[in-house]
N, C-alpha and C positions, 0 to 999 in steps of 0.2 A: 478331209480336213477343211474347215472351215474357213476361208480367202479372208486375210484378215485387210479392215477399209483402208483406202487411199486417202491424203489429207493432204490442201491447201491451205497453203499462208494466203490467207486474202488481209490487207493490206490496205486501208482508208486511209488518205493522206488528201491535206490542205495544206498547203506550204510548207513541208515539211523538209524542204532540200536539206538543211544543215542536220537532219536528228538521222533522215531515211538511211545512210550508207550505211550506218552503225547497224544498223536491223536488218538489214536487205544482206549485207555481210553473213551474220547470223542465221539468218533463217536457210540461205545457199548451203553455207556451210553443213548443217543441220539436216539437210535432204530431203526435205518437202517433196510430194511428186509432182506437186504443181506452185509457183508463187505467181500470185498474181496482185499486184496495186491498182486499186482503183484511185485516180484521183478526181475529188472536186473541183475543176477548174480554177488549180494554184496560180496565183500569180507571181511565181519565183521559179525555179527553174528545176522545183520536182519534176515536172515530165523529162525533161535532158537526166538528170539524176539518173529515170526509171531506167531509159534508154541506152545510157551508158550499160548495163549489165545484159545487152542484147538480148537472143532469146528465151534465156532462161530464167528471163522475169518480162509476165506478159503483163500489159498496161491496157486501162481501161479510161481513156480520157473522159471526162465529164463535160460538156460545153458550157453547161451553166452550172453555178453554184448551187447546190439543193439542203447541203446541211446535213449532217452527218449519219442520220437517218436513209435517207431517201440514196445518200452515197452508197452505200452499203447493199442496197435493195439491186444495184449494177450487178451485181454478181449473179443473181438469179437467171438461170438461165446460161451462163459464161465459163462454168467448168463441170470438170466431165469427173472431181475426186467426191468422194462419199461423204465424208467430211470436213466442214468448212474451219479455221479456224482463224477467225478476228484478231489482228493485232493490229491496233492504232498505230502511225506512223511514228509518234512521237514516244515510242517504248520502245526498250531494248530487252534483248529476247535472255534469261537469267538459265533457265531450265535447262539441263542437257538430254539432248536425243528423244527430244520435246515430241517429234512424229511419233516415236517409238510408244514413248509411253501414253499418246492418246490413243495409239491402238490397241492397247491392252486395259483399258478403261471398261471399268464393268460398265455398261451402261444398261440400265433399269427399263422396261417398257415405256414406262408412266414419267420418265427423265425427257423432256424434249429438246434442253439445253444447259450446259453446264460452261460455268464460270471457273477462271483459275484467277491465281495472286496476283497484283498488279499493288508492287510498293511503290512507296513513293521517295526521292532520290537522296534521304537517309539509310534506306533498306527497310525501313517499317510499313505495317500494313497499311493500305488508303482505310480511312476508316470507312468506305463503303466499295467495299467490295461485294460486298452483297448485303441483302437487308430484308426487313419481314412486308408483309403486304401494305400498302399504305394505307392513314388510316389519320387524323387530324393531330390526334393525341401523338400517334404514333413518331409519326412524320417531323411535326413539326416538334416536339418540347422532347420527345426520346431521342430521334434524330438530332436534334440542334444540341442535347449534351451530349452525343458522340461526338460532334463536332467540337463539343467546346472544350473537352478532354483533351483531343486530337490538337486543339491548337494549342493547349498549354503545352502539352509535349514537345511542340517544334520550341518552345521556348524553355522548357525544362526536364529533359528524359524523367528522371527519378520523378518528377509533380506528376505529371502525365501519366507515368505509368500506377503512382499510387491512386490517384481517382477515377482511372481505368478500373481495377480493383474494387474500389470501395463503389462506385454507380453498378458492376457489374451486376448484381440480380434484377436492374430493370434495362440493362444493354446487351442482354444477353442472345438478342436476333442480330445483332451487329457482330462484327470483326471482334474478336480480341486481338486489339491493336499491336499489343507489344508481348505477344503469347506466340510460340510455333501455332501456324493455323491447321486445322485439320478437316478435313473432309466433312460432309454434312448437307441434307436438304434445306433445300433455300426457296425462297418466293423469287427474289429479282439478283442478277447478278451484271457487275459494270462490262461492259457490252468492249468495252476497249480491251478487253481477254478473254473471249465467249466462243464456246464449241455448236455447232448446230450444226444435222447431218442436210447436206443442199438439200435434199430432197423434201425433207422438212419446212424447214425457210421460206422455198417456194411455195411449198402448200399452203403453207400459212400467212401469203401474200407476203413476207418481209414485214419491216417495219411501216408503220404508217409515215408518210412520206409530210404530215399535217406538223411533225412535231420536227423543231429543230436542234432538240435537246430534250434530255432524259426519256429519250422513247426507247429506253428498255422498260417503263415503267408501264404504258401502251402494251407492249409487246408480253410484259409478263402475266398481264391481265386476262389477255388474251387466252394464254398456252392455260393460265389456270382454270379458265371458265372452259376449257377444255379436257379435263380434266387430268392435267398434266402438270407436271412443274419442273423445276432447277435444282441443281446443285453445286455445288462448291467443289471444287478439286486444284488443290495446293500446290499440287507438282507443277501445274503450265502456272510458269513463274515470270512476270515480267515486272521492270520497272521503270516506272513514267521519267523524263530527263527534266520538270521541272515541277512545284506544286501549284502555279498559277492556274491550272484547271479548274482545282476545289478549290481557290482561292479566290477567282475573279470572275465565278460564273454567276453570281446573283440573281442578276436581270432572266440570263436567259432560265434559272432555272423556273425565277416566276413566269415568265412566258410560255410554260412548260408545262406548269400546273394549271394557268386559265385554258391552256388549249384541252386538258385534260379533263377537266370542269366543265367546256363546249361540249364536249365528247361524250361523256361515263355520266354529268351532275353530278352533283354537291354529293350523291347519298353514298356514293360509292367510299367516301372518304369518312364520313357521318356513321352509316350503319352498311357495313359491305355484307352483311349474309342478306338483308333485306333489301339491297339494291341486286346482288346477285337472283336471289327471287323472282325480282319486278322484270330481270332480263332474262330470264327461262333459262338459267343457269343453275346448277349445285354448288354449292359452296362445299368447298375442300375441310372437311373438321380440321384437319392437323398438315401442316409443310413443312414443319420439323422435325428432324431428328437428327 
């Protein structure tokens, strides 16, 4: 009989002392083999937080701030469970017997990481919970009316949900927002509820340590030109305790994309099979289904 994997709550936290106990409760409870928080060099009194629940939540102090990225990359290396599972400090854990069910997770060769739900604290989907490859068109004017669906919604369910609807056959690599989500391959998924087995991770150097935000976007690049990719999985169910993430990330997302632009150029965004090409890579015909 086949040993079915071990899984740790790994755990990025930046000041997150007032949201951590809510999750840290949850996840104990819940029976992980391993919890572990890494912090980036909070300046509030998450390390006392971590420490309060003694040994059965091991802490990975940070000394310097690195950014959420390169936080994350701490783990490498620091546990001894098969599978890693990312939950951001500032979520609270919704799923029950959350362990259980990522061990019975079909998981596909060609899968090298999979994404679960992460609503936001109506109970509706983030609208990027996951998303298709990036792409100028894509990105910016399909992306931004998901976005701009998404916020009429915080202002009006029924509007929201009717132009979810009616944009739907050019939204359709995005979330349906206000639909039961359902399982499905994906290109990039939000990394604040993301499964990857350690051993993978490390292979794969982690995240680049260059970006200080959206470097799942970096990372899914990566797994793709490897001929790998994502999926969606609805059951690891979490949700965010405020929406000022996608609300007030602006700047850093630009920050995000110039570093990604120093990195990949212009063409990867322009024309991705012929930039794939110029970098001795194949491009993936299809990441949907």
């Amino acid at each position: 009989m086949k040993q079915k994997p071990t899984i740790a709550a790994v755990i990025p936290a930046h000041n997150e002392a007032e949201t951590l106990p809510v999750l840290l409760d949850e996840v104990v409870k819940q029976g992980y083999d391993e919890i572990i928080v890494i912090d980036d060099a909070s300046t509030d009194n998450t390390v006392e937080v971590v420490k309060s629940y003694g040994p059965i939540v091991k802490l990975i102090e940070g000394e310097e701030n690195v950014g959420s990225g390169a936080n994350r990359n701490r783990i490498i290396g620091q546990t001894k469970s098969d599978i890693i599972h990312f939950i951001d400090g500032d979520m609270r854990l919704l799923s029950k017997n959350t362990p259980e069910i990522i061990r019975n997770i079909d998981w596909p060769d060609d899968v090298d990481f999979i994404g679960g739900t992460v609503r936001n604290p109506d109970g509706t989907q983030n609208p990027f919970n996951y998303g298709p490859r990036p792409h100028h068109f894509v990105s910016f004017v399909i992306g931004g009316l998901q976005f701009a669906v998404w916020v009429v919604g915080l202002l009006n369910r029924p509007a929201g949900h009717f132009f979810r609807k009616l944009f739907s056959p050019f939204l359709r690599s995005f979330p349906e927002i206000y639909e039961t989500p359902k399982a499905r391959r994906v290109y990039w998924v939000a990394e604040s509820n993301m499964l990857i087995r350690s051993d993978l991770f490390g292979r794969h150097g982690g995240y680049d340590p260059a970006f200080r935000y959206s470097e799942i976007e970096d990372f899914a690049l990566r797994i793709y030109r490897s001929g790998k990719h994502a999926r969606f999985e609805p059951r690891i169910d979490v949700i965010h305790s405020t929406n000022d993430n996608i609300l007030k990330s602006g700047k850093k997302r630009v920050a995000a994309r110039k570093q990604f632009y120093k990195k990949h150029g212009h063409l990867v965004y322009l024309v991705p099979p012929l930039a794939d090409y110029l970098a001795g890579r194949k491009t993936q015909k299809r990441y949907h289904k």
